[in-house]
C-alpha positions in Angstrom: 15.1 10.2 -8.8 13.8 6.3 -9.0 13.8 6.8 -12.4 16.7 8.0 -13.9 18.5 4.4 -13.6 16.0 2.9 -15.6 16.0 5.1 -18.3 19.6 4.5 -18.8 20.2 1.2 -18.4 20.0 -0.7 -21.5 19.1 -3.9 -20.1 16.4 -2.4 -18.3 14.7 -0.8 -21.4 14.5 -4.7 -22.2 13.1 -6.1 -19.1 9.3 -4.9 -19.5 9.1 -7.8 -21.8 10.3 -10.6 -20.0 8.2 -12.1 -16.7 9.1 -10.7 -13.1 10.4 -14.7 -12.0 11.2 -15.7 -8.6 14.8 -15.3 -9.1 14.9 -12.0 -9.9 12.7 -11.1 -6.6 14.5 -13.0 -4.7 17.9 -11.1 -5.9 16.0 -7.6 -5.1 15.1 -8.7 -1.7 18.4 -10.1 -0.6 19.6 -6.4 -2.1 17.6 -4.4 -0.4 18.3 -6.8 3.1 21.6 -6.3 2.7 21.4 -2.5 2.4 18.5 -1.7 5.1 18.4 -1.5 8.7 15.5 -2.8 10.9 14.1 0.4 12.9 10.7 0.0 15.2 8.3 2.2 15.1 5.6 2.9 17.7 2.0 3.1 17.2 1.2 6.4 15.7 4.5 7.7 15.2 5.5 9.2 11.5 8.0 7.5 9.7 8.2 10.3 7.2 6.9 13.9 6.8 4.8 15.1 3.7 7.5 17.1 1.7 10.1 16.1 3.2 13.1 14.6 1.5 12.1 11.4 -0.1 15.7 10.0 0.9 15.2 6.4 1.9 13.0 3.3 0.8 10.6 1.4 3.3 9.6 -2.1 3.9 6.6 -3.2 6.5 8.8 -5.9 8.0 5.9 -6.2 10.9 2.9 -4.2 11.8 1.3 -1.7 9.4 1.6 1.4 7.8 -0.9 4.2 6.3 0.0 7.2 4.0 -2.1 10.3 4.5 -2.5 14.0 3.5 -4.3 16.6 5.8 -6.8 18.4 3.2 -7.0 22.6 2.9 -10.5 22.5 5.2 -8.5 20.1 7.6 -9.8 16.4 6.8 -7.5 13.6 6.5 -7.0 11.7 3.0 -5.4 7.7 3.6 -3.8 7.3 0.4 -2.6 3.7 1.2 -1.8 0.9 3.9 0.7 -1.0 4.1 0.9 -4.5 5.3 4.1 -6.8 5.9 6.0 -7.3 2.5 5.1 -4.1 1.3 7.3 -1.6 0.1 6.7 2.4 0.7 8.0 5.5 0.4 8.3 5.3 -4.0 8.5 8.5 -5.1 8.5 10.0 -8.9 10.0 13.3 -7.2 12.3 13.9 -4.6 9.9 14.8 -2.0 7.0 12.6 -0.1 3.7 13.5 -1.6 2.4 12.2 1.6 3.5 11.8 5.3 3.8 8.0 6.6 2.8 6.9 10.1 2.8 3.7 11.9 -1.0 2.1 12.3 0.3 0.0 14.8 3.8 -1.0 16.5 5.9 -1.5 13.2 9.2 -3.0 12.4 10.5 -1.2 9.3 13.6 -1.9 7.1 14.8 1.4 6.1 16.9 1.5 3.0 19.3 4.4 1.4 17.4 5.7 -1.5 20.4 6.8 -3.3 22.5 2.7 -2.7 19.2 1.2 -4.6 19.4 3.5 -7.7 23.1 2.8 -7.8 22.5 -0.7 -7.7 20.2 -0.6 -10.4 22.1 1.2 -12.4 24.2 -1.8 -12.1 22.0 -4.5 -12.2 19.3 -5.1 -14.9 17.1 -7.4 -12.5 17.0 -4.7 -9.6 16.2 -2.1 -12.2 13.5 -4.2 -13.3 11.7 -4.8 -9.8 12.3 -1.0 -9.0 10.0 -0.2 -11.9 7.9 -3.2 -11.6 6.9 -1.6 -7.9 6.7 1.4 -8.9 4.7 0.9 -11.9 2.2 -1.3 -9.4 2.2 1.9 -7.2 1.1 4.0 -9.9 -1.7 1.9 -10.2 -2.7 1.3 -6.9 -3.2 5.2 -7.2 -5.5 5.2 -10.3 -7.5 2.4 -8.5 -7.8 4.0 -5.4 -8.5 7.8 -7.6 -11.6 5.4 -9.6 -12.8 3.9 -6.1 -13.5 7.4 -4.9 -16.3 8.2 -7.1 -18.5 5.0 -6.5 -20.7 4.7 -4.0 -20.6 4.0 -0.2 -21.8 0.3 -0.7 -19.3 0.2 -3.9 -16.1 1.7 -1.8 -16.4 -0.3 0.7 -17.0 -3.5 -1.1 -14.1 -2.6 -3.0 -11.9 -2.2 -0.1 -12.9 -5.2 1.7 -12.1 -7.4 -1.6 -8.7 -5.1 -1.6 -7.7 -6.3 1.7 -8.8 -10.0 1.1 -6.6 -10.0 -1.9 -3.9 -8.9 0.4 -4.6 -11.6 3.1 -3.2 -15.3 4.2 -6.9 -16.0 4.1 -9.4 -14.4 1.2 -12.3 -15.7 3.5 -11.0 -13.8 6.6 -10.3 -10.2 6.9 -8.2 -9.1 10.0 -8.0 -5.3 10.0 -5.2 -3.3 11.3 -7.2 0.1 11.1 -9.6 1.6 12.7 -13.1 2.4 11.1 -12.0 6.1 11.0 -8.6 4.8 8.9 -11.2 3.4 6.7 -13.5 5.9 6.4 -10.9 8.6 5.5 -9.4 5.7 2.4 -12.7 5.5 1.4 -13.5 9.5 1.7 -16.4 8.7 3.9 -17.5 9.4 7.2 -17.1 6.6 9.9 -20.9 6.5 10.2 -21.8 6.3 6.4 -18.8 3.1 6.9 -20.6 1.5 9.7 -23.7 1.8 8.5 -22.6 0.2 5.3 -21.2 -2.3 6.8 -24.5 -3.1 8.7 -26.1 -3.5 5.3 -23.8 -5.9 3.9 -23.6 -7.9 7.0 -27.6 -7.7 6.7 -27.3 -8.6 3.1 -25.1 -11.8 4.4 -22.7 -11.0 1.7 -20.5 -10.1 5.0 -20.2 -11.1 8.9 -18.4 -8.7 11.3 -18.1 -10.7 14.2 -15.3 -7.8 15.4 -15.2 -4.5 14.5 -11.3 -5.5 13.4 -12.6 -8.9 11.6 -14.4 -9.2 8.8 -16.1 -12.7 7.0 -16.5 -12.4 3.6 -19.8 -14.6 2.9 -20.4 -13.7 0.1 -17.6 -13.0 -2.6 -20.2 -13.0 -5.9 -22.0 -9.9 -4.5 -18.9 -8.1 -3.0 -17.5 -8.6 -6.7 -20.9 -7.6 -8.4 -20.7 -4.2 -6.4 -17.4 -3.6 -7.1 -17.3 -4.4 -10.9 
């Protein structure tokens, strides 16, 4: 597991104190470069299978990526995207808690779970960055878990300040997904999301001028929803 490295590495168990500087990211990326392999994936095809062996590490390298669980009545749960940059498939067990599926055509560095523990149980830094993204994980969970039970106007404010946060461009939102990607993050139907939409665009806190690009016009009421 991720975390059994951590826990016994001394220098680790000192490294929540000290700031995450460029040096040591830079060290975890050139790691993980030199231990991954570059694989394309095609739009809509899974990367990984929910319960499935949770054997290898993923980086969005190109493209994007959502993570999803199929519900007992048969609806779809997101839990996550994934842009370029981002690293997936962090697991506290050794299983996926949820399948993984290209959005688009991806490029995906794929990297042995088990050569990134050892490393870290070598190397303080990449011990630290291992639990730095898997702590972030954690919360991205707890966010997304407290985003669920706001309402439409609230979720979807929320997300659109989510994926501003996570753009070149905090004006300009390009969007990867589809409205029904969207509407199954935010536990919503794709109508309740369009029609939301509509009333923020109406609101001019938003423009759509693409149903995959979004103007943020208004960041002061998007925020005052979200709060």
């Amino acid at each position: 597991m991720l975390t059994q490295p951590m826990t016994t590495s001394n220098s680790f168990r000192r490294a929540p104190a000290q700031p995450v500087t460029p040096a040591r990211v830079t060290m975890f990326e050139n790691s993980i470069e030199l231990m991954g392999a570059v694989m394309p994936f095609a739009r809509g095809a899974e990367i990984y299978g929910e319960n499935e062996p949770a054997e290898y590490l993923y980086k969005v390298i190109a493209g994007a990526v959502r993570t999803y669980t199929v519900l007992k009545d048969g609806r779809r749960q997101i839990g996550a995207f994934y842009l370029p940059g981002d690293v997936f498939g962090l697991e506290v067990d050794d299983e996926h808690a949820f399948s993984a599926e290209a959005i688009v055509d991806c490029k995906v560095m794929v990297i042995k779970r088990r050569a990134l523990v050892a490393l870290a149980a070598r190397s303080g830094d990449v011990a630290h960055q291992l639990w730095t993204m898997t702590a972030n994980e954690l919360r991205r969970a707890q966010s997304h878990m407290l985003l669920l039970i706001k309402t439409a106007q609230e979720r979807v404010a929320g997300f659109l300040l989510e994926m501003a946060a996570r753009s070149p461009s905090t004006a300009v939102v390009e969007l990867p997904m589809s409205r029904q990607d969207i509407a199954d993050y935010l536990g919503l139907t794709i109508e309740t999301v369009s029609r939301t939409l509509t009333l923020l665009e109406n609101a001019a806190a938003i423009d759509v001028p693409t149903s995959r690009r979004i103007v943020l016009r208004n960041h002061a009421a998007l925020n005052r929803l979200n709060a």
